[in-house]
VOBA-1610 file (N, C-alpha, C; in pm, whole numbers, padded with zeros to 5 digits, always signed):
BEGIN
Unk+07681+02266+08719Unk+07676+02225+08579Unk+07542+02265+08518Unk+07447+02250+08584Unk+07290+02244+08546Unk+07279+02461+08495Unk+07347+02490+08620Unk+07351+02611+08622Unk+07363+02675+08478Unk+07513+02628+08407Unk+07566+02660+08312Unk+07479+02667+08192Unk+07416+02532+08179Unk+07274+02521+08060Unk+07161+02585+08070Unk+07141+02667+08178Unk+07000+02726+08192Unk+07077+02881+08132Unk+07184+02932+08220Unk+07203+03032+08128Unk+07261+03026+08005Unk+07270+02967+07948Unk+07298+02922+07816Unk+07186+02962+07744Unk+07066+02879+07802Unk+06950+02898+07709Unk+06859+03017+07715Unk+06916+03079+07811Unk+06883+03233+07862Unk+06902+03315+07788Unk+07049+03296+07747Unk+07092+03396+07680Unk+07084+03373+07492Unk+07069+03230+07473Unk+07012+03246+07318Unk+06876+03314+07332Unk+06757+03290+07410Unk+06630+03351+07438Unk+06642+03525+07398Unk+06709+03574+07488Unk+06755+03696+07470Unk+06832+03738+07348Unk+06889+03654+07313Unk+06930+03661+07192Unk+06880+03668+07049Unk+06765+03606+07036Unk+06693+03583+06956Unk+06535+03676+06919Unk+06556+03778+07114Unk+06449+03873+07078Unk+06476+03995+07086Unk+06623+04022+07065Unk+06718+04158+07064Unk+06647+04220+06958Unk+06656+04162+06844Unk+06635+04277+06729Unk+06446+04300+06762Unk+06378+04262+06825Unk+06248+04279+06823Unk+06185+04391+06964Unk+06312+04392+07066Unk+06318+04467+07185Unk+06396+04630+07102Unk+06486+04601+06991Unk+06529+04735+06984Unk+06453+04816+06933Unk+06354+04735+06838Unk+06224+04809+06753Unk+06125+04835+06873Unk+06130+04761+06959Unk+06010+04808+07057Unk+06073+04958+07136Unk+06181+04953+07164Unk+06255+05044+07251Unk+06214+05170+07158Unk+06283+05160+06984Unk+06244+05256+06898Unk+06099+05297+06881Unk+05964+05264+06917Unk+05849+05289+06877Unk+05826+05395+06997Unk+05873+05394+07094Unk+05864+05467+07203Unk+05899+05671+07187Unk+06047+05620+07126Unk+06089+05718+07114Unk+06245+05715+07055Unk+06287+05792+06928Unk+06440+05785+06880Unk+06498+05767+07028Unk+06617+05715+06952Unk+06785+05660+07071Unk+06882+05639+06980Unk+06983+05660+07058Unk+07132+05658+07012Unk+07129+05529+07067Unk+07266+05458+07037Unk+07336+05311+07112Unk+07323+05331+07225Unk+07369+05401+07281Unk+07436+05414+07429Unk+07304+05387+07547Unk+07200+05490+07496Unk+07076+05467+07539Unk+06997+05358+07538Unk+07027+05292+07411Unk+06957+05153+07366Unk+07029+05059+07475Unk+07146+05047+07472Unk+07200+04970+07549Unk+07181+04990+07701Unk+07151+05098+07735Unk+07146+05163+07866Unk+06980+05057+07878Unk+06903+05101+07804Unk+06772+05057+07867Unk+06733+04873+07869Unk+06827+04815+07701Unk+06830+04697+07721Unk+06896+04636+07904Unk+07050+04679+07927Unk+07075+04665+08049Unk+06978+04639+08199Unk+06898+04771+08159Unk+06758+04823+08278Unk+06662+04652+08278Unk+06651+04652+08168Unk+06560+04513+08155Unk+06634+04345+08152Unk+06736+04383+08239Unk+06803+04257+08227Unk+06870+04204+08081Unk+06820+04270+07988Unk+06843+04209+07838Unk+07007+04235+07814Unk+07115+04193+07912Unk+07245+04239+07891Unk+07275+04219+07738Unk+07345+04351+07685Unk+07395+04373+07540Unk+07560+04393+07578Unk+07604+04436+07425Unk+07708+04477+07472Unk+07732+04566+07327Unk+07803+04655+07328Unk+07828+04732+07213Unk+07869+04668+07061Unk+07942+04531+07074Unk+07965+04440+06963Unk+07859+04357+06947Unk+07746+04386+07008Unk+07650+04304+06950Unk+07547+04394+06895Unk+07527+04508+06949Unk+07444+04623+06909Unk+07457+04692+06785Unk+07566+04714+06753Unk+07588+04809+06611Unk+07602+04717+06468Unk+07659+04569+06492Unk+07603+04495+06386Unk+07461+04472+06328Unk+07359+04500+06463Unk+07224+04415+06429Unk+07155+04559+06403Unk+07200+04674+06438Unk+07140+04817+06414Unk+07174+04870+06251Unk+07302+04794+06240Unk+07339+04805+06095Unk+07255+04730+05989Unk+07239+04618+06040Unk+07117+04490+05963Unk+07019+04571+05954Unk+06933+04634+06077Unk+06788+04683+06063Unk+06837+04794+05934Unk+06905+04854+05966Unk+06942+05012+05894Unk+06943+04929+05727Unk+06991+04864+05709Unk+07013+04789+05574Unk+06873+04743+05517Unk+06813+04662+05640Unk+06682+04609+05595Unk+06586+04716+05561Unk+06642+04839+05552Unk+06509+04964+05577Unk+06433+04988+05666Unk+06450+04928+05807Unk+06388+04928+05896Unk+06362+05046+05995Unk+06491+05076+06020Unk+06545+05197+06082Unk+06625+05330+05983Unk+06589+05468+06002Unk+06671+05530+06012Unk+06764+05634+06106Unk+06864+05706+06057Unk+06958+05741+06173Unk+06951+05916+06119Unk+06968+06025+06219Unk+07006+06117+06183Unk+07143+06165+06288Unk+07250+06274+06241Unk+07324+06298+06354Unk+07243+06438+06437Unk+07280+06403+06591Unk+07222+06584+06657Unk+07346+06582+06696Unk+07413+06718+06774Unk+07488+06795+06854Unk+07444+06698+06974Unk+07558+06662+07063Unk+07541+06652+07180Unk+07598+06713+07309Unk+07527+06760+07446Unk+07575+06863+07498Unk+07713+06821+07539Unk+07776+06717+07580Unk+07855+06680+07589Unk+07922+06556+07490Unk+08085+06595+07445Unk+08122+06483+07371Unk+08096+06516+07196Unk+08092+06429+07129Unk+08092+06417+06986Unk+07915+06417+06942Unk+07865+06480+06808Unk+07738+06420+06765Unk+07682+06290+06784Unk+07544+06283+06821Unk+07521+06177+06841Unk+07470+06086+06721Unk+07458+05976+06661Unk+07349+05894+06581Unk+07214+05863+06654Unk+07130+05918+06663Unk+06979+05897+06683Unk+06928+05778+06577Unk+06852+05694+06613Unk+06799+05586+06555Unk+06679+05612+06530Unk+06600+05598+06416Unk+06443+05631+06413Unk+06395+05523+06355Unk+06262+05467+06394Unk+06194+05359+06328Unk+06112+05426+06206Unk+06175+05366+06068Unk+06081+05405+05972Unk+05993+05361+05934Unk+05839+05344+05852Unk+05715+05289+05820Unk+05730+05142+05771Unk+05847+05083+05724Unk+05892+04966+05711Unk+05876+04923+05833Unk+05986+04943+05911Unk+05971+04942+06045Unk+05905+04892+06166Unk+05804+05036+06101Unk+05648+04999+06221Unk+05567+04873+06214Unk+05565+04857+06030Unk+05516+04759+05974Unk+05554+04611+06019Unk+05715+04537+06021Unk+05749+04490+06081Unk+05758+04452+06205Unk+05791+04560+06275Unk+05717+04552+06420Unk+05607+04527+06495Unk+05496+04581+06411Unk+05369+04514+06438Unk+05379+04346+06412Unk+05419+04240+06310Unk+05442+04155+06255Unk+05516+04050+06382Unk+05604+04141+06415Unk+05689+04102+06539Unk+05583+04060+06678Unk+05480+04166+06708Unk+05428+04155+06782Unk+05313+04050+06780Unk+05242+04024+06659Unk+05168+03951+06690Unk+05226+03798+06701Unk+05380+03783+06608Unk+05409+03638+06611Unk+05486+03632+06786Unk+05525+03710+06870Unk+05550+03729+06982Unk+05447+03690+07062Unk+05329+03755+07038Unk+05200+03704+07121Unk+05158+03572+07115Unk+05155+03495+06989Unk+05152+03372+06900Unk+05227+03244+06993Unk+05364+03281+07020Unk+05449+03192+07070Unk+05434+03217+07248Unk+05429+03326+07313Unk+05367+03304+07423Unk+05249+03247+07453Unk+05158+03245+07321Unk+04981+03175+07421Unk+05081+03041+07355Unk+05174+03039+07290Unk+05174+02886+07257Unk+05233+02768+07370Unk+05352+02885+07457Unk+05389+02837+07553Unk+05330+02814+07652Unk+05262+02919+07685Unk+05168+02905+07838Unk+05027+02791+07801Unk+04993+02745+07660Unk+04957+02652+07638Unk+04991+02501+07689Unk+05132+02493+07626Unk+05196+02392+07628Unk+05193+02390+07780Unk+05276+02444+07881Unk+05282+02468+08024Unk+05160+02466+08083Unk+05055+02469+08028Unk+04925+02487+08132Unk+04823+02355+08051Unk+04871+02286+08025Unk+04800+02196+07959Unk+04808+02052+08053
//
């Protein structure tokens, strides 16, 4: 039972720092979904394709992100995702209130 509530709260956690991991993923370097999801996966951050293209659509709306299509060697064109100067801007914003709430925790926990 106990089990059930810890991943519960696991997965709102993760939930709640998706859109701030996809901008981080994007500062690195453009990605398509597939990739995004590929690397969220790598980091434990399980996604799933119905959760990805709504919140990529939000950023894309918010001006956050843009998309261009390339050729891909295999299969259909791809959508590449690019972080635009909105974006970066935000993202930085992201990062420091990210840093903010970790010293706040390891506060709270080490106190």
């Amino acid at each position: 039972m106990m089990d059930s509530n810890v991943d519960n709260v696991k997965a709102q956690m993760r939930k709640g720092v998706l859109e701030y991991c996809i901008l981080s993923i994007l500062r690195k370097n453009d990605a398509y979904a597939s990739s995004l999801i590929a690397e969220l996966k790598e980091a434990k951050m399980i996604v799933v394709e119905g959760t990805l293209y709504p919140l990529l659509t939000r950023q894309k709306n918010q001006g956050l992100l843009a998309y261009r299509w390339e050729e891909s060697p295999q299969g259909p064109p791809r959508k590449y995702y690019t972080l635009t100067q909105k974006g970066k801007e935000a993202l930085e914003d992201m990062d420091a209130a990210w840093q903010e709430v970790v010293d706040s925790v390891e506060y709270i926990k080490n106190k």
